[in-house]
C-alpha positions as CSV (number, residue, x, y, z in Angstrom):
1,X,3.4,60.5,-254.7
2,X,3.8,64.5,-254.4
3,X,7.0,65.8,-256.4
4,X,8.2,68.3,-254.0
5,X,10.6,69.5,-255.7
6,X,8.2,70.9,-258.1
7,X,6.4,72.8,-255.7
8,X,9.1,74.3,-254.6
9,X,9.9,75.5,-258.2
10,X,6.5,76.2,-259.1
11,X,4.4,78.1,-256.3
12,X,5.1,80.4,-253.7
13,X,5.8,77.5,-250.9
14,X,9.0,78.1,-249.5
15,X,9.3,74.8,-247.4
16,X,7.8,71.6,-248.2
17,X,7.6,68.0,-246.6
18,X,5.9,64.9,-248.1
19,X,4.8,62.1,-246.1
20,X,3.6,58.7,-246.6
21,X,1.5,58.6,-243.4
22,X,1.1,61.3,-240.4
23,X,-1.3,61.6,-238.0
24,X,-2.6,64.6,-238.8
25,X,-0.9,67.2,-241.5
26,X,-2.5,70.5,-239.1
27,X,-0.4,68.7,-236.6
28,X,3.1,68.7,-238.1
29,X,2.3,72.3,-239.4
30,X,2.1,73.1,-235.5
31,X,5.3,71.6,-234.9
32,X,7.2,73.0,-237.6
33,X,5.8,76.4,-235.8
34,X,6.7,75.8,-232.6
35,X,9.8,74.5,-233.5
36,X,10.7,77.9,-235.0
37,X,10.2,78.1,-239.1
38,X,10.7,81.7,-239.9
39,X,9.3,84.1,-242.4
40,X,12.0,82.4,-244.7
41,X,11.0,79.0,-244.5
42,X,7.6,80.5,-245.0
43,X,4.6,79.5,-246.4
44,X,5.6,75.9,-245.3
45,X,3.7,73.2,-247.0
46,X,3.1,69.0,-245.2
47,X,1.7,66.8,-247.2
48,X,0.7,63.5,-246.6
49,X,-0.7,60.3,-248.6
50,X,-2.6,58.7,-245.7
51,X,-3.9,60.3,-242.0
52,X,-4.4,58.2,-239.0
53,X,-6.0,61.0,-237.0
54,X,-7.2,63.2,-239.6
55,X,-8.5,67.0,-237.9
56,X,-12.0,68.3,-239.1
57,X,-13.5,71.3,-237.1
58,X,-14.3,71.5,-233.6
59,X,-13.8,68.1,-232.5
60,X,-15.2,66.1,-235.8
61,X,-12.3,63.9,-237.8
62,X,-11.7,63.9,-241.2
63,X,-11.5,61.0,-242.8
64,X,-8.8,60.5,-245.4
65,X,-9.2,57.2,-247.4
66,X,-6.4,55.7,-249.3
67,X,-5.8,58.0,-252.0
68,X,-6.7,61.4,-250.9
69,X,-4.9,64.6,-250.7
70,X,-4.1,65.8,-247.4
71,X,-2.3,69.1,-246.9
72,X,-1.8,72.1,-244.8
73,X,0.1,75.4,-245.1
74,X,1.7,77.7,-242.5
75,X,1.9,80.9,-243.7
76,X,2.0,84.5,-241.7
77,X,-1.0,87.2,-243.2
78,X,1.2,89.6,-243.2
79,X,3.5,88.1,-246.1
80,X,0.0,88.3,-248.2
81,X,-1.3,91.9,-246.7
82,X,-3.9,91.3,-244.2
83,X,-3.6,91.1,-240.3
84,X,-2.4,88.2,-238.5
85,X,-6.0,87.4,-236.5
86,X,-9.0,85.3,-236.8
87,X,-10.0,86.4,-240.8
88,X,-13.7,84.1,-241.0
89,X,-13.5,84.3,-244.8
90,X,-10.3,82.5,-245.1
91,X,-11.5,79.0,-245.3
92,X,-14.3,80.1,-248.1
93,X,-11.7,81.7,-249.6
94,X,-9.5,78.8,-249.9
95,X,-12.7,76.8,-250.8
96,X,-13.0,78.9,-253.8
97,X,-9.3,78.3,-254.7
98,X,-10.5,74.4,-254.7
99,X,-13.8,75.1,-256.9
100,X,-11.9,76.7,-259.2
101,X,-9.2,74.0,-259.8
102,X,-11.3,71.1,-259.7
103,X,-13.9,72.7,-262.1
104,X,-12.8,72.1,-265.1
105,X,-12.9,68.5,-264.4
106,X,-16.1,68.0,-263.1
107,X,-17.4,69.9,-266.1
108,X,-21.4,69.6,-265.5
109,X,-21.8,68.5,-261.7
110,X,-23.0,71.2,-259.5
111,X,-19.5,72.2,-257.5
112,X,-19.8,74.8,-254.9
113,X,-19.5,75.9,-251.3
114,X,-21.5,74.7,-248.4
115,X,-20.9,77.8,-245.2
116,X,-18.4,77.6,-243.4
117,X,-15.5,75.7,-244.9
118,X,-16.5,72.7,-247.1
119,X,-16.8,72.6,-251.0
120,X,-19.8,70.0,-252.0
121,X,-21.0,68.4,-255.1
122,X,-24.4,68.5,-255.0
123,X,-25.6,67.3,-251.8
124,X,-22.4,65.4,-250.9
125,X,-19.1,66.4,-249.6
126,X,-16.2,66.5,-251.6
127,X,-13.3,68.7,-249.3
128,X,-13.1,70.1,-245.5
129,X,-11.2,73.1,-245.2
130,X,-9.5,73.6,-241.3
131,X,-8.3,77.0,-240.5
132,X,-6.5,77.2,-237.1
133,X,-5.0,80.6,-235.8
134,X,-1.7,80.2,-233.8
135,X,-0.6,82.2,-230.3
136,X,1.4,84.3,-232.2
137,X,-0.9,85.5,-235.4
138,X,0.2,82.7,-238.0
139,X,-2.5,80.6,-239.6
140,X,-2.7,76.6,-240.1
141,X,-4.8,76.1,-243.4
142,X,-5.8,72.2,-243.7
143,X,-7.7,70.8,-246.3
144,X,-8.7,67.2,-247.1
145,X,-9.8,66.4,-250.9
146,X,-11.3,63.1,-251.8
147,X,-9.4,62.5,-254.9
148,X,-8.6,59.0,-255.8
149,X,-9.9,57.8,-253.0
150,X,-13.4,56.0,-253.3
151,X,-16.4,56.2,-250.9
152,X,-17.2,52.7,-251.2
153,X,-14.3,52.9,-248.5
154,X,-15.2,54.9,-246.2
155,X,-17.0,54.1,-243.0
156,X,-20.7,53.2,-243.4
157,X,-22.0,55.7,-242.1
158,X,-20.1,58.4,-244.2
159,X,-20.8,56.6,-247.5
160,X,-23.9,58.4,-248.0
161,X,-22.9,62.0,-247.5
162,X,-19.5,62.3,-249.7
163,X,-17.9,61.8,-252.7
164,X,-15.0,61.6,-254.7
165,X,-13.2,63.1,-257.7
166,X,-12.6,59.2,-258.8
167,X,-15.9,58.5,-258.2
168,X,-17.3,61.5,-260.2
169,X,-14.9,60.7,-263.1
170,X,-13.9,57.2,-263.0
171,X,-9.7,58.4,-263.5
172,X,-6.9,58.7,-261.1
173,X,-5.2,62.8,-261.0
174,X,-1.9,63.5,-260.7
175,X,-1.8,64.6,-257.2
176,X,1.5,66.8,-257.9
177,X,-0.4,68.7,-260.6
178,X,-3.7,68.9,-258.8
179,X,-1.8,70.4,-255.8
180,X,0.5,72.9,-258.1
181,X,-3.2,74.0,-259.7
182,X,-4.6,74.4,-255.8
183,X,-1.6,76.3,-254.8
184,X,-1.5,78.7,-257.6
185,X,-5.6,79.7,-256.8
186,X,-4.7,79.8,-253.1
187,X,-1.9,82.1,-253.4
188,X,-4.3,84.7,-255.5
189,X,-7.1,84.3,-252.7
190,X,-4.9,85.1,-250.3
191,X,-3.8,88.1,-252.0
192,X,-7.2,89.1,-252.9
193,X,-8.0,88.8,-249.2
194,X,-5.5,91.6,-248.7
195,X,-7.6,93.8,-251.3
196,X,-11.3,95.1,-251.7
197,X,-13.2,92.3,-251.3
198,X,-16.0,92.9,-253.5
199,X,-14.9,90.3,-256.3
200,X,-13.6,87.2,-254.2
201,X,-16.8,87.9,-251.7
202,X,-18.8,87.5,-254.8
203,X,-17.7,84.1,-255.4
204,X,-18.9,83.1,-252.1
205,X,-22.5,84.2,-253.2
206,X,-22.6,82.5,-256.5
207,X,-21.2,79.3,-255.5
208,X,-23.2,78.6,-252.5
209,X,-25.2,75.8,-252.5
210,X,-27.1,75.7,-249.5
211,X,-29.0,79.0,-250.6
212,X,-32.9,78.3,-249.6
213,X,-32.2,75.2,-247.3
214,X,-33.4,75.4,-243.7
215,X,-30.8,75.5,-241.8
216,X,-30.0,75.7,-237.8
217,X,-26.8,77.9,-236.5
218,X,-25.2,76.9,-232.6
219,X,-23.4,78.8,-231.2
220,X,-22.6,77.9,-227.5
221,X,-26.1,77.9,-226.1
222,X,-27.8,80.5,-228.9
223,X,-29.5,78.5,-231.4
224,X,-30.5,80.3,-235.1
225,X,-33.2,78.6,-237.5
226,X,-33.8,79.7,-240.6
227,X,-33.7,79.6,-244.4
228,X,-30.2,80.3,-246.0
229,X,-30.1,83.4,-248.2
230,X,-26.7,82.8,-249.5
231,X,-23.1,84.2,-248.5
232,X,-22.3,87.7,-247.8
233,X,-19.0,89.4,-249.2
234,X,-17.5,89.2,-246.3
235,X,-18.2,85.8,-245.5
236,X,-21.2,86.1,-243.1
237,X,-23.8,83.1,-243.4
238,X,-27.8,85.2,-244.4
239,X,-30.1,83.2,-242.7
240,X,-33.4,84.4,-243.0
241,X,-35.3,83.9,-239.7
242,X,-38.5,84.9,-238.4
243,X,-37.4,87.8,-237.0
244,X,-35.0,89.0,-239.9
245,X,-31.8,88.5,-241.4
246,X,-29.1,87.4,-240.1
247,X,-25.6,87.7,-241.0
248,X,-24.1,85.3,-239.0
249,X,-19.6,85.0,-239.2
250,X,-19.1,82.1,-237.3
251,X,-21.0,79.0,-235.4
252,X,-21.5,75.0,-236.1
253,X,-24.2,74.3,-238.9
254,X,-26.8,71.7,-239.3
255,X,-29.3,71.1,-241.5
256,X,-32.7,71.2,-239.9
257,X,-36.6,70.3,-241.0
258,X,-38.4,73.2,-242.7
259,X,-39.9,75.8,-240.9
């Protein structure tokens, strides 16, 4: 159970719903958009305890087992000092808001950021991080964490390629104090995005984990091969390829043989 009321206290969320199931949480956020929330009622925060149509990138769903946290904010870039637009680096960004407030309780697992928008442990997923861009400039940031959720629920043929934060530490969280902890780090990224980006573009470099993996880029009928050099600071994929590096800012990623 979220404590909204403590949100609202404690972070810069100016509106906040809590439900026990939605369809999707990117969904409501659209609605409360199109149904008018102004800069007032702005960043506007849905949360809910169970998804029946969870939203992952592209067409992919997200699935959100019983005891995950499921969120997303609508927020305007201006209120935070950077143009209202497609910003790539956003969802890393808000990945390293997450890395940051789960590390300290996954003290000795490798935690870090798989390009584009998904924060791993080790070689298994942990969170998906959905950032949709509205008509009119706002932005739609979902993110699904497994939290006290368990894999041994998910569908087979997910069980292999995620985790949990219950399953990594055996203990339930507080989800109202995980997601005050999130908020706070995602308030300062987005600030930082409005600023030099040499520090927060950094992050992205040291806590990728796909650095040296062969990996294959699509984008529409262009397909990129190559070995992963790590992140750049603006949020550009280095892939090295036969003919050279490439920095690469936004396309579907799979993991391929070696080459």
């Amino acid at each position: 159970m979220i404590d909204v009321n403590a949100i609202l206290k404690q972070t810069f969320v100016a509106y906040a719903e809590h439900h026990d199931v939605l369809d999707s949480t990117q969904f409501r956020a659209r609605a409360l958009a199109e149904g008018g929330a102004d800069r007032a009622e702005l960043p506007a925060l849905v949360v809910a305890d169970a998804q029946t149509a969870g939203r992952g990138r592209a067409d992919n769903r997200w699935w959100t087992g019983e005891g995950s946290l499921a969120f997303s904010l609508l927020l305007d870039p201006q209120q935070f000092g950077f143009a209202r637009g497609p910003v790539p680096r956003l969802s890393l960004a808000v990945g390293v808001a997450l890395v940051d407030a789960i590390a300290l309780r996954l003290d000795g697992h490798p935690l870090g950021l798989h390009w584009p928008n998904d924060v791993y442990v080790g070689p298994r997923k942990l969170a998906g991080i959905l950032v949709e861009v509205l008509p009119d400039g706002r932005h739609i940031i979902g993110v699904g964490l497994n939290s006290n959720n368990t894999s041994s629920d998910a569908p087979a043929a997910l069980r292999d390629s995620l985790t949990t934060l219950f399953d990594l530490t055996g203990k339930p969280l507080d989800h109202t104090k995980l997601l005050l902890e999130i908020l706070e780090n995602i308030e300062a990224a987005l600030r930082q995005l409005g600023e030099p980006m040499e520090t927060l573009g950094q992050r992205f470099d040291l806590l990728c984990l796909q650095r040296g993996e062969s990996l294959t880029v699509y984008q529409g009928s262009q397909t990129f091969t190559g070995r992963c050099a790590g992140i750049a600071l603006d949020g550009a994929l280095l892939l090295d390829t036969p003919d050279g590096r490439l920095q690469i800012t936004s396309g579907t990623l799979r993991k391929s043989a070696d080459w």
